[in-house]
Structure formats: structure tokens, C-alpha cells
N, C-alpha and C positions, 0 to 999 in steps of 0.2 A: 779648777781642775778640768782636763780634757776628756771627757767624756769617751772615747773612739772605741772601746769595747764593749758592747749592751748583753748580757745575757739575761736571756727569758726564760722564767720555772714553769714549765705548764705551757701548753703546744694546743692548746684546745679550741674553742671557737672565740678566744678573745686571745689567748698566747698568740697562736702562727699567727693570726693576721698584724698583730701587734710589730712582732718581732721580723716579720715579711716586708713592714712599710717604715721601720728603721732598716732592713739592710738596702733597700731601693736607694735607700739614703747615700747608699754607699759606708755605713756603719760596719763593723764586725759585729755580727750577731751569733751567739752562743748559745741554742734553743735546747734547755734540758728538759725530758719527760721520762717518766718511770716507765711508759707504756714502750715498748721496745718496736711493736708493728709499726707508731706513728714516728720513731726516729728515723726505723729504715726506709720508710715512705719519704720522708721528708730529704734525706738525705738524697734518693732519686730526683729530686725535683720533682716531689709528684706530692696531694695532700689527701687527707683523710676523712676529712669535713667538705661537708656544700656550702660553698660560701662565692656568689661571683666575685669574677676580677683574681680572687685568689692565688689560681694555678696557675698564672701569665708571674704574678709577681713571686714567686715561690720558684718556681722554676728557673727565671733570671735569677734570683739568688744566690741559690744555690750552684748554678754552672758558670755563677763570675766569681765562686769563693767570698760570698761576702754573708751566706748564712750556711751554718751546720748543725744539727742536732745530735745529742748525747742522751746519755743515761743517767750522768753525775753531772752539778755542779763543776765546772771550771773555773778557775779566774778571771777576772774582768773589772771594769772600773763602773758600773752600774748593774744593777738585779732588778729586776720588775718580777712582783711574786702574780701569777694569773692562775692560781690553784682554787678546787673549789672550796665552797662552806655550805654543805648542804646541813638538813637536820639530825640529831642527834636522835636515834630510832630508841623510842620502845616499845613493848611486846603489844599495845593497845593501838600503837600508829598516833598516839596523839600527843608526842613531844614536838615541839617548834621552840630548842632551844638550839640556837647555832653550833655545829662542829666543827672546831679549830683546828680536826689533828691533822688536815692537811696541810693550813699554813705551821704548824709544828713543825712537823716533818719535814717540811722545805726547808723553812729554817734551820734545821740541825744539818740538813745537807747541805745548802750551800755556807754554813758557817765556818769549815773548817779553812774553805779559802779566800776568806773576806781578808780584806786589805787597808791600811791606814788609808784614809780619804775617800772609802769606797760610799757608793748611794744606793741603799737598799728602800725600795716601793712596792708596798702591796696594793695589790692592782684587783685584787680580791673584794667582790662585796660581801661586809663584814658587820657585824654588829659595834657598836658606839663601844671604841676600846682596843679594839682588834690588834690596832698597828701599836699601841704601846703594848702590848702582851708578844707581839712576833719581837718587839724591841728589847723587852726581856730575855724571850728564849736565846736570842742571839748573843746579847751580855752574857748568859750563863756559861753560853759554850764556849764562849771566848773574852774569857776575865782577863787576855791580855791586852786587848780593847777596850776603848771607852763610848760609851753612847749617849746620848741625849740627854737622856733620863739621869742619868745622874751628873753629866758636864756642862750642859745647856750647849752652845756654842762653841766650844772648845772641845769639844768630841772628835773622835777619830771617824766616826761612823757617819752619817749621815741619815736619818729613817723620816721617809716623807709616807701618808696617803695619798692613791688618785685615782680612784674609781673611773672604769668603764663607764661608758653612757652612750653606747652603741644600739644600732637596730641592726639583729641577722637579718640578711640579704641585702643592707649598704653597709657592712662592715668596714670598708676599705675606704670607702668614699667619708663616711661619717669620725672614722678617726683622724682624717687628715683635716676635715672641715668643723667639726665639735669646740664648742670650748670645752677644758678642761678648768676642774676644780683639783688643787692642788693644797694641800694639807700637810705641811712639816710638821714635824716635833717643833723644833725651831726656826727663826727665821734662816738662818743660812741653811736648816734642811731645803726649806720651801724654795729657796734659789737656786739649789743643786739640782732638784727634781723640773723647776723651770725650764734650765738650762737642757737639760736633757730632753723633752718634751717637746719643745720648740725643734729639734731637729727635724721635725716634718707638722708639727700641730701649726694649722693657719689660722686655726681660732683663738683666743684669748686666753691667758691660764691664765685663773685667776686664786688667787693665794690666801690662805686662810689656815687654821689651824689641823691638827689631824683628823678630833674627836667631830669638830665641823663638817670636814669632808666627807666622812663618814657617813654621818647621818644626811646630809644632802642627798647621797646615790639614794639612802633607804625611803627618804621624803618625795624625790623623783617618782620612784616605782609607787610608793603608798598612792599619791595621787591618781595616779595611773590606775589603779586597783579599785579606789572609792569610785573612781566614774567609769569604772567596767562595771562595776557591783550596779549602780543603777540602771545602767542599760541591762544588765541581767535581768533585775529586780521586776524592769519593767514589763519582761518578754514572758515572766511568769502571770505576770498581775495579769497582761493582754490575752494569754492562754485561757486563762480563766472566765474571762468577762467576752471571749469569743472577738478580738480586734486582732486587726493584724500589724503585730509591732512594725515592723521593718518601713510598713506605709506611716502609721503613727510618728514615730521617730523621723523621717523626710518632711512632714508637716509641722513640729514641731521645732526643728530647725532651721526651720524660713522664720524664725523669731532671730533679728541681729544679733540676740546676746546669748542664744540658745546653742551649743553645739554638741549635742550627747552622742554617745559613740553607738558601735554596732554589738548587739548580742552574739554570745558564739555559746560554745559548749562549758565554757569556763577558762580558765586563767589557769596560763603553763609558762614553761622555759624557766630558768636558773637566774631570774630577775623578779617579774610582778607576783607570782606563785610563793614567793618566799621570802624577800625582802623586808616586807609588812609584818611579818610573825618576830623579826629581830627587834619593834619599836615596843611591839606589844610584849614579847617578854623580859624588857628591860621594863617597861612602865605600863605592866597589866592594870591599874587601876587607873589612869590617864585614856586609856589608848583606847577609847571606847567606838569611836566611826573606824577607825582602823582595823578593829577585831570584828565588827560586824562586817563589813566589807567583803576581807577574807572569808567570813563564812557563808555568804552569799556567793561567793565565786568558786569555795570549794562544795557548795552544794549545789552548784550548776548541773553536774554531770550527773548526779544522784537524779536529777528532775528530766536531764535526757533520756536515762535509762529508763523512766518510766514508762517516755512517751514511744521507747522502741517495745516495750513491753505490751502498749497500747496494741501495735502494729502486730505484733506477734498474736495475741489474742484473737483481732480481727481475720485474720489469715485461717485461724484455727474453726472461726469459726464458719468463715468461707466453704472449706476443707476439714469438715470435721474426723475425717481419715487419716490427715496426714498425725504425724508426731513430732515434739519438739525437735527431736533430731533428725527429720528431713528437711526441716526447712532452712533456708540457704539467707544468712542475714550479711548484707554487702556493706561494708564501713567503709565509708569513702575520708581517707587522710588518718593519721596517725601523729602527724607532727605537731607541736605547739602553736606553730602557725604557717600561713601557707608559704609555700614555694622553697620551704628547707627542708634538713631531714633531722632539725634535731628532735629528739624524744622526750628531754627532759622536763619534767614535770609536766606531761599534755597530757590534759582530761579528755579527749579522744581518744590513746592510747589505752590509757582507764576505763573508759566507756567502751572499747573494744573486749577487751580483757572479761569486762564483767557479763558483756553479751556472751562470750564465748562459754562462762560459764553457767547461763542457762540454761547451756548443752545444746544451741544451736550450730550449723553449721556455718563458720564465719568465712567471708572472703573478703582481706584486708586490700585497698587498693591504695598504693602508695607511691606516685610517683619516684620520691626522693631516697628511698632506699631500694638495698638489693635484697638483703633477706631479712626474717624477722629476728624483731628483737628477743631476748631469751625469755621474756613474759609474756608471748605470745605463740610461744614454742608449745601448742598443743596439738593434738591428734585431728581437731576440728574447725583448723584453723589452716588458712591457707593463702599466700600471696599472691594475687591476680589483676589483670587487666581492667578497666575500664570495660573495654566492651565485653569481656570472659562474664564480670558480675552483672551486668546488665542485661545479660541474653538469661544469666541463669539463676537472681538473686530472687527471692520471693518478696521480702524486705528489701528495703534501701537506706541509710544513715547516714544523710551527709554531717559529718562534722569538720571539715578544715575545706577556706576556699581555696584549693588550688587551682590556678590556671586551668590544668587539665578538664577539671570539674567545670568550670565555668562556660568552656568552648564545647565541655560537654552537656548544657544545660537543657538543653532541647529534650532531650533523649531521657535524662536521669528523670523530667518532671511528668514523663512518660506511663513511668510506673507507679502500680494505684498505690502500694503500702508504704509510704516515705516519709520519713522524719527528717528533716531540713532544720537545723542546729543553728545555721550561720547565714541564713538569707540567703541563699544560692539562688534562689528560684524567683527572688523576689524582687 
């Protein structure tokens, strides 16, 4: 089949770029999103995300007619589902059981206009299963269909996996360059979803089953996670025993076989922060370096806040006049990592949040957005400059390297009360 209609569910920081670098193609691209500000954005030729390269390619797009976005599902002769799967909240914050109702929900929208020979991809990182459960909800709604699962081959439908494996800020460049791991139901899914892919992938798609695919994205990240976790692990052990990790770690990697990563605040973003909780709740009694990992990285930030707590102290006792709430703590970055603006899952963001509610006076400095996010929407909390915090902050906290920070390093190592998160300084 000819693939020439692509429609994309989910417009987010892997949809639009997705769906951006098929209409380049010269594709028909059909960009559906619930959120109505990023249709009308997008519909301008203008985007909503920080992402380079993006807006050059968004813009040609849309002003050659070759991408639009909606609010609903349309017709088309492929679907790529890019919706999220965060965690499923309980009242204690400590479920990590994946929530599907996004890929639900898509599914039931775009099901009512699926079509004999259509190819439906979730493009979603998803717990081991995922894509045969969106293959279910789509048989339900449309028993006048046949799908995989119960045709093998001879199906009307088409349901492949193909996980993302992007870095925010080479989005553009890594999805045209990446191999891809491609995961049917069946073999002639895994051909359909090839064929479609290849329309701008220069890398390899390499074919495999769904449940495989699957777990591959979560094996990617888990790895990624276990050697964050020791470079964490380390930067507390060296706090302790009075070394200085950053120089430690450079030494240490002049070993050929040695290459251990950098410490930061902890592990964010809508990949390493949460991928790893999907192995381990399918196989909590297996999943044993997996589960410790995760809790080395999600108690990263719990051990930064001390050390801002440290700084705080010392200040007070500097100034034994002043009061919690004069003093002015500067949190340099909010984002999961440097030079973007996404928020999700940063333990900066966290660790801002939690200063604030010491009841000091925070001033968030963030390159990469304009205002704050609704969880830092408080009375004592304030968005500002580089050099606004630096002339006025009493405390300093670097947590994310951004450029700015970096050309600002002269000046931020300037000031006596500073917790440096991420080696800035060093």
C-alpha cells in the first residue's frame, strides 16, 4: 500500500517533530492534538516546544500545505500514536504502575476512521504489552475490522511498535539519522511500518517483534539510568569522604575501559526518570539493579536539598538577624536538562519547588521559558535574570548546565553560599 497520508496523535516534543520531518518529505501530514493553543500555533507555522531546527521545518510545512493540525482524528492511510504514559498517581506518590488512558483514548478517537489496509504505531514508550492492548481497544471499537490478534496476516489493520530514541535538542537531526527498531504484530505489520519509516529514516530499521520493541526503548533508558545511578552514588560517597568527584571521575576515565558519566541533580524527562519503573513493575522480583538505580536517582534531589539547606544555615549563621524569609535563594535551571525548556520529570524543578517551600525567597532563572510553571506559582517565587539573582541572591543553586550558566561561570563561583549540582564550576 501507498502510504501518502501520515497522520500524527500527539504534537508534543516527539509528535511535531515527527510529523514535521515526514511533511519535509513532502508527505500529507495530519497532526491531531487535544490541546487546541498547539493546533492553532501549529496551524500558523509557528511551534510551542523548544526544539532547534524545528520552526524553519514547521513553517515550510505548513505554508506548502503539506502539514495541518486538528483536534480530531481524520482519515489517513497511517497513524503514529506519540501520546504520553506517565504514572498512575496515588494518594502516597508512590505508584510506578504505567497509565494507558492516553493510548486509550487515542485509540478510541482515531478508531472510528480507520480503514481496510490502514497502519496503526505506537510510537509511545510503553510497558512490555502496550501495543497488543491499543490492538485490542481498536478491535473493540471496530468489530467490523479485523486485526492481528486474531487474523495474524490476513488482517485488515495493520499494528506495529516503534519507540522513539531521540535526544531533546538533536531531535530533528537524530530521527532522520537513528536506526529504528521496528516491532509488528506480524510480519507483514513489521513491513508496513518499514515502509513507512524509511520515508526519511537513513538509519536501519531493524524488525523484530512488538513485545521486543518494546522492551528494547525500556532496556535503552534502564541502562542509561544504572550508570547515572553510579555517577550519583559516587558524588555522595566523595561528599562524604571530602573529594572532589568531578576531578575523581576525569581521572578515572583516563582508564581505556573506564567511561562513567557526570553527576547532576538527578534523573528527569519523560524517558530515563520512568521507563525503568515499567521493568520493574512487570518483574519486581527480578528487577533488582534496576529498582536500586531508580532509587539512587530519585533520591538525588532529596540529598541536594540538604546541601541547599546546608547553605541556608550557614547564611543564618553569618546573619543571625536575618529570617528565613529574607533570604533570596537563586535556582539556576529548571529544566531536565540543559538548553531546553521541557519540565517533565526534573529534579530541579523539585528541588526548586521544595526550597520554596522552606519559605525562602526563590528566584528561578530559566533561560528556556517565559513564565512559570503552575507548581511554582507561589507568592515567593519569582522569574529572573541571571544577573537580577546574582547581584541579589544570598544562596546560589546550580542545578542544570546551561550555556548561559556556563559563560556565566566566572561570576556565579563568585558567590560564597553555592551548591553546584552539576559541575559548573569545575
Amino acid at each position: 500500500m501507498n502510504y501518502e497520508t501520515i497522520s500524527v496523535i500527539g504534537l508534543g516534543y516527539i509528535g511535531l517533530p515527527t510529523a514535521a520531518v515526514f511533511a519535509s518529505r513532502k508527505k500529507k501530514v495530519i497532526g491531531v492534538d487535544v490541546n487546541q493553543h498547539a493546533v492553532d500555533t501549529i496551524n500558523r507555522g509557528e511551534i510551542h516546544i523548544v526544539e532547534p531546527e524545528l520552526d524553519m521545518i514547521v513553517h515550510a510545512a505548513v505554508h506548502e500545505d503539506y502539514l495541518k493540525a486538528v483536534t480530531k482524528p481524520e482519515p489517513a492511510d497511517a497513524f503514529l500514536m506519540a501520546v504520553p504514559t506517565p504514572f498512575i498517581h496515588d494518594p502516597d506518590g508512590n505508584s510506578h504502575k504505567a497509565d494507558l488512558k492516553y493510548i486509550e483514548a487515542a485509540s478510541k478517537a482515531l478508531a472510528p476512521v480507520l480503514q481496510k489496509g490502514n497502519l496503526v504505531v505506537l510510537e509511545s514508550t510503553s510497558p512490555v504489552g502496550a501495543t497488543e492492548q491499543m490492538a485490542a481497544w481498536l478491535a473493540e471499537a471496530r468489530p467490523d475490522l479485523t486485526f492481528p490478534q486474531t487474523h495474524g496476516e490476513d488482517s485488515d489493520i495493520r499494528i506495529a511498535h516503534c519507540p522513539e530514541r531521540v535526544l531533546p535538542g538533536h531531535v530533528i537531526r537524530e530521527l532522520v539519522e537513528n536506526d529504528r527498531v521496528i516491532g509488528g504484530m506480524t510480519r507483514k505489520c513489521s513491513a508496513a511500518a518499514v515502509e513507512v519509516y524509511k520515508t526519511f529514516v537513513q538509519g536501519e530499521c531493524v524488525v523484530t517483534n512488538a513485545r521486543t520493541a518494546e522492551m528494547a526503548k525500556l532496556t535503552e533508558n534502564s541502562f542509561r539510568d544504572v550508570n547515572i545511578a553510579f555517577a550519583n552514588e559516587l558524588s555522595t560517597i566523595c561528599h562524604k569522604l571530602d573529594i572532589n568527584v568531578w576531578e575523581l571521575i576525569a581521572l578515572a576515565n583516563r582508564h581505556p575501559r573506564v567511561n562513567i558519566l557526570q553527576p547532576g541533580a538527578g534523573v528527569g524527562g519523560h524517558c530515563i526518570a520512568v521507563d525503568p519503573w515499567f521493568i520493574v513493575d512487570s518483574c519486581p522480583e527480578e528487577a533488582r539493579i534496576i529498582r536500586t538505580a531508580r532509587e539512587v536517582n530519585d533520591g538525588k534531589p532529596v540529598w541536594v536539598l540538604e546541601r541547599v539547606k546546608d547553605q541556608l544555615e550557614k547564611h543564618h549563621q553569618a546573619n543571625p538577624q536575618s529570617t528565613r524569609a529574607d533570604i533570596k535563594v537563586a535556582c539556576l535551571g529548571v529544566a531536565f536538562k540543559p538548553d531546553i525548556d521541557d519540565l517533565r520529570e526534573s529534579p530541579a524543578l523539585g528541588i526548586a519547588r521544595q526550597v520554596a517551600e522552606l519559605g525562602a525567597q526563590v528566584q528561578i532563572i530559566e533561560p528556556n521559558i517565559h513564565d512559570l510553571p503552575e507548581s511554582l506559582q507561589h507568592n515567593n517565587v519569582t522569574l529572573a535574570s541571571l544577573e537580577e539573582a546574582l547581584a541579589q541572591a544570598d544562596v546560589v543553586c546550580v542545578l542544570v548546565k546551561h550555556k548561559p550558566f556556563i559563560e556565566g561561570a566566572e561570576k556565579i563561583k563568585a558567590k560564597a553560599n553555592l551548591v553546584d549540582a552539576v559541575g559548573l564550576l569545575d
